[in-house]
N, C-alpha and C positions, 0 to 999 in steps of 0.2 A: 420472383418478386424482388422486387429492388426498393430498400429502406431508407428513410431519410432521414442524414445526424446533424445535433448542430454543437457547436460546443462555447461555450462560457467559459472566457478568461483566454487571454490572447500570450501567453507567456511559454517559457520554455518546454513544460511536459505537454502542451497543448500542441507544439509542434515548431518553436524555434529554438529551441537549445537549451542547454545546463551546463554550466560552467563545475568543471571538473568529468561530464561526461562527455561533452563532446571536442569538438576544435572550435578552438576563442577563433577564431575569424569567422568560420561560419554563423555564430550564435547570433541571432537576431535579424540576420537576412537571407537564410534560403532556408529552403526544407528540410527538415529531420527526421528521420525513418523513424526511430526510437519516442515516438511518441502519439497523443491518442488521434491527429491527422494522420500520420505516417501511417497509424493500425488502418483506420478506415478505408484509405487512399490502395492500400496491399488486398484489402475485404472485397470479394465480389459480391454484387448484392447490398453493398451500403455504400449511399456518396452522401457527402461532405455537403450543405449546401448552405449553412447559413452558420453565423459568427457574431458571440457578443465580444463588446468590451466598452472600460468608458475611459480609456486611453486611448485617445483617436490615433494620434501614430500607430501606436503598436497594433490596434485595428487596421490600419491599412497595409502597414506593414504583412501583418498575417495576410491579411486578406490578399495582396499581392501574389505573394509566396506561395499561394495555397490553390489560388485562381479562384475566389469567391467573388463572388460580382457583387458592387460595388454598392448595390440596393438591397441585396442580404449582408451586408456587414453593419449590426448594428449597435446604437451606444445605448448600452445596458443592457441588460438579461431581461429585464421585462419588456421591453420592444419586441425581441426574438420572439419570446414566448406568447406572445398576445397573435403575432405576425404571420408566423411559423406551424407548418402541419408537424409533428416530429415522432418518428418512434425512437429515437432513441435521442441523450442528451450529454455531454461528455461536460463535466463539471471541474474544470482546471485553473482555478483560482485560489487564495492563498485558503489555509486550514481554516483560518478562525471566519472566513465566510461563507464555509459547506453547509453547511445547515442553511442558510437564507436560501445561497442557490437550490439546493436540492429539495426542500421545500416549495420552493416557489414553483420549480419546474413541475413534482408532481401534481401540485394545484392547478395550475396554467391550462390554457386552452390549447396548448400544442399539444397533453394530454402524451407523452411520450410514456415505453413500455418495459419500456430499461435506458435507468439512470448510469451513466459511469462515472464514477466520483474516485479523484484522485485521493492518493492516502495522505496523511489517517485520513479518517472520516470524518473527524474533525477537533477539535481543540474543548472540548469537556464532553461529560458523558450523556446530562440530562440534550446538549444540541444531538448528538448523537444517536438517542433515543426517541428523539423528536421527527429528525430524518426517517429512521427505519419506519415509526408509526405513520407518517406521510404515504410514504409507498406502499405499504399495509394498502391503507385505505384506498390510496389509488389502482393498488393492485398492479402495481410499477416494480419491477425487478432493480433495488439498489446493489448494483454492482462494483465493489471496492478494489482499485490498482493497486492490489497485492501483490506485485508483477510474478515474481516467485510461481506464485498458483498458477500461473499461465504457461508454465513450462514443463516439458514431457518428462523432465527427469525429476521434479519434484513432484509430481500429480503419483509416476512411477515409486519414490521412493515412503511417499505416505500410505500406497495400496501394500507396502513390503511390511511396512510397520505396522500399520493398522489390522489389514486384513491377513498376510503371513507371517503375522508375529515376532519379523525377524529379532526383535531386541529382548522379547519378552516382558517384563515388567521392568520398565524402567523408573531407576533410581535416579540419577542425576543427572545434571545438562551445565557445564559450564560454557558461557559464551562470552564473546565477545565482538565489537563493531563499533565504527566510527563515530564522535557525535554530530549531530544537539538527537535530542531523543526524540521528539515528534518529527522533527523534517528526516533522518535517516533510520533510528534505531528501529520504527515501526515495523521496517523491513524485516529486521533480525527477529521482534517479538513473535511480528506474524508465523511465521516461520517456525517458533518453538510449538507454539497454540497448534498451529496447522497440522503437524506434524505429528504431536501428539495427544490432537482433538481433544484438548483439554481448555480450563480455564483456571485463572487464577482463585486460589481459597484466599491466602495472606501474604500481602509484601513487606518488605521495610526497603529504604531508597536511600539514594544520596546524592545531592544533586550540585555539580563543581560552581555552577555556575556561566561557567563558557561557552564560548560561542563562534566558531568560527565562520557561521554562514552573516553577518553584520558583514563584514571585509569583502565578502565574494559574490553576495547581492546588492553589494554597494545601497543596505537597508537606510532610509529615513527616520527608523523608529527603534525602539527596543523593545525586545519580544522575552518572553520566560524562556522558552525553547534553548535549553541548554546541555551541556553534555553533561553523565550521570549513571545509574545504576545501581544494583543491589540484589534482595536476591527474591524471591519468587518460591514458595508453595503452592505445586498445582492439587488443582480439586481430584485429580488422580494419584496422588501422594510424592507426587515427583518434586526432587526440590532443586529447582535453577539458580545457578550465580549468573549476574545480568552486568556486562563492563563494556557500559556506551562511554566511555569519557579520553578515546583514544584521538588524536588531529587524523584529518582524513589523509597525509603523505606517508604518516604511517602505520594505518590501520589493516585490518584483511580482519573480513567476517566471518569469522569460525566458529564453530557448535561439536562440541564432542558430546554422545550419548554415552552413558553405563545402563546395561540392563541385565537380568538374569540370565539373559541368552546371548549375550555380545555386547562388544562396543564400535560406536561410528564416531567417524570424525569428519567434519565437511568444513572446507577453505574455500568460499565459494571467490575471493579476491586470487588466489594462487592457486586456483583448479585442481584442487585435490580433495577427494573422496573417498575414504578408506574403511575400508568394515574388518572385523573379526569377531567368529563366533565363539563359544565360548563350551568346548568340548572336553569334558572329565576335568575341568578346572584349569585348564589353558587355553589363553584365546589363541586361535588360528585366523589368520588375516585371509579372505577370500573376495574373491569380485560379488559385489553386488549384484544380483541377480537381475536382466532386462535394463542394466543403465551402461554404455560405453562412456569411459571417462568421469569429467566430473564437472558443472558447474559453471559456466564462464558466465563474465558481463558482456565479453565480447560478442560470443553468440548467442546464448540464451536471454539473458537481457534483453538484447537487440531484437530476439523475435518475442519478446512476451507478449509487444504491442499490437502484431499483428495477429497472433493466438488471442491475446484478448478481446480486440475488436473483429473475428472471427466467433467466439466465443456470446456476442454481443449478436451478430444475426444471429445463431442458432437458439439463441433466449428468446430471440424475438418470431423467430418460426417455429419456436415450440417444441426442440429438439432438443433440447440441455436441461440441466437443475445447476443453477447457479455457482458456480466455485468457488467465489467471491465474497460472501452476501452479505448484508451489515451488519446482523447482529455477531459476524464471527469477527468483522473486523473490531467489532465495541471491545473483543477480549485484549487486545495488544492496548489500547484505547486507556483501557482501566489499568490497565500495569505502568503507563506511564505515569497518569493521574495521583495511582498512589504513590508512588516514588516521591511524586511533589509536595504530598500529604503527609508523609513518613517524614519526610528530609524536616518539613516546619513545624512539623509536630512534634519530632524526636518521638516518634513511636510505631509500631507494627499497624496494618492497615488491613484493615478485614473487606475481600471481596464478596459477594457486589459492592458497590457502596453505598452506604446510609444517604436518605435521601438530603438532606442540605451538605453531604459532600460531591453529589453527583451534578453539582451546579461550579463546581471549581471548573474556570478555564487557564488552559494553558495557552498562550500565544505564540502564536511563530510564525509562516509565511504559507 
């Protein structure tokens, strides 16, 4: 059977580039593997066949690129959706508009069965909540580009920790990664969360202010979305230091674990992946079990999008449980939120959050 996608939002993750990941000549006029076209276009069994946006260049322009004819390209997401049969919907438009889109869609008459909604999920919590309860009802798989998850060596390295206990009870997680905290740090969040299927109890944050992505998406507006961090009590007693406030020329995303049974270290910017377990009171450094190597943007990156939009038919034929799903991504979601709570409040932040703080949004693109 052969599935039909469309996607909302004609910009970079959607399929014509990101400045800082790909080559400044290509961005904006030919195709990019590395994104949710590129997944679909690699997926047998799912095509590509209709396109919103309500920038008509940049709609043509994709639609060019992409070979979407010319009477599927259309101006606005609810044209698509009224228009369009769809099972599945790839949601690539800036954060503080996931929630319209992702709403609308699983209300819509294209009535699609999996959502792809770029990260975050979106720019507050109660929008984010609102999304998940959508698809609930529709009975719609919301699916989150956590790219990460979508790769064999992290899917591998959380069965090591979760399920063969390699670390044992871990203590602490110091990290760090590049800013602004919703457009990049998510990645890093997800990644703590995921990893050690956990959620946040208490934050406290601190938030610099800066912002390096104004300059490089040549922005119109100003957004909160700024670089920041702090630290993190997870509901598993694990206590994280979080330090997004580094410029991305010289950043590399690192996580080092302590646990009762060893410690790990992951570079995933300088492909380095290092374990040692922790025998009669000396750690012993050993390969990771079932992973060669370590981590790259270059390869792993590069295919998450096609694993993911692979991962997107077998949701949709009934073959997977979700990797993804929203309410795991709401947990990276909340740990920003409160950082932004903490920093104005000068005080610790208790997770969930209280209902008239789960209406705070953050802005960004």
């Amino acid at each position: 059977m052969t599935y039909r996608a469309g996607i909302i939002g004609t910009g970079g993750i959607a399929g014509m580039g990101i400045l800082g990941m790909h080559d400044e000549d290509a961005i904006g006029q030919e195709k990019i593997r590395a994104s949710h076209a590129g997944g679909y276009d690699a997926t047998p069994g799912v095509d590509l066949v209709a396109v919103a946006d309500v920038d008509e260049a940049n709609l043509r322009r994709f639609g060019e690129a992409w070979e979407i004819p010319a009477e599927r390209r259309y101006d606005g997401h609810e044209a698509m959706l009224a228009e369009e049969d769809l099972d599945a919907v790839s949601v690539c438009t800036p954060s503080f508009l996931h929630r319209d889109h992702v709403v609308d869609a699983a209300r819509s008459a294209a009535a699609p069965d999996v959502i792809w909604c770029e990260k975050p999920i979106a720019s507050g919590v109660s929008d984010a909540e609102e999304m998940i309860e959508a698809c609930d009802d529709a009975d719609a798989e919301l699916l989150v580009n956590h790219s990460f998850r979508f790769t064999d060596k992290l899917q591998r390295l959380h069965a090591l920790i979760q399920e063969d206990d390699l670390l044992g009870e871990v203590h602490s997680v110091s990290s760090q990664f590049r800013m602004e905290l919703l457009r990049n740090s998510t990645h890093l969040l997800d990644m703590l969360v995921y990893l050690l299927d956990a959620r946040a109890d208490r934050v406290s944050g601190y938030i610099s202010g800066e912002n390096e992505a104004v300059d490089s998406l040549e922005a119109d507006r100003d957004v909160d979305d700024a670089a920041g961090g702090g630290y993190v009590l997870l509901d598993d007693g694990t206590f994280a230091t979080i330090d997004c406030t580094i410029p991305r020329d010289d950043s590399s995303m690192a996580l080092s674990f302590v646990g009762s049974e060893g410690k790990l270290y992951l570079n995933n910017d300088d492909g380095e992946w290092r374990y040692w377990s922790l025998e009669d009171g000396e750690h012993v450094e050993e390969p990771l079990p079932g992973i060669e190597d370590a981590w790259t943007w270059d390869d792993d990156y590069e295919s998450a999008f096609e694993n993911a939009a692979n991962h997107v038919f077998d949701l949709l034929d009934g073959e997977a449980t979700n990797r993804s799903p929203g309410r795991e991504a709401l947990r990276s979601l909340e740990i920003i939120v409160g950082f932004y709570i903490s920093h104005y409040t000068s005080g610790d932040v208790s997770i969930p959050l209280d209902r008239p703080l789960r209406d705070v949004t953050i802005t960004s693109w």
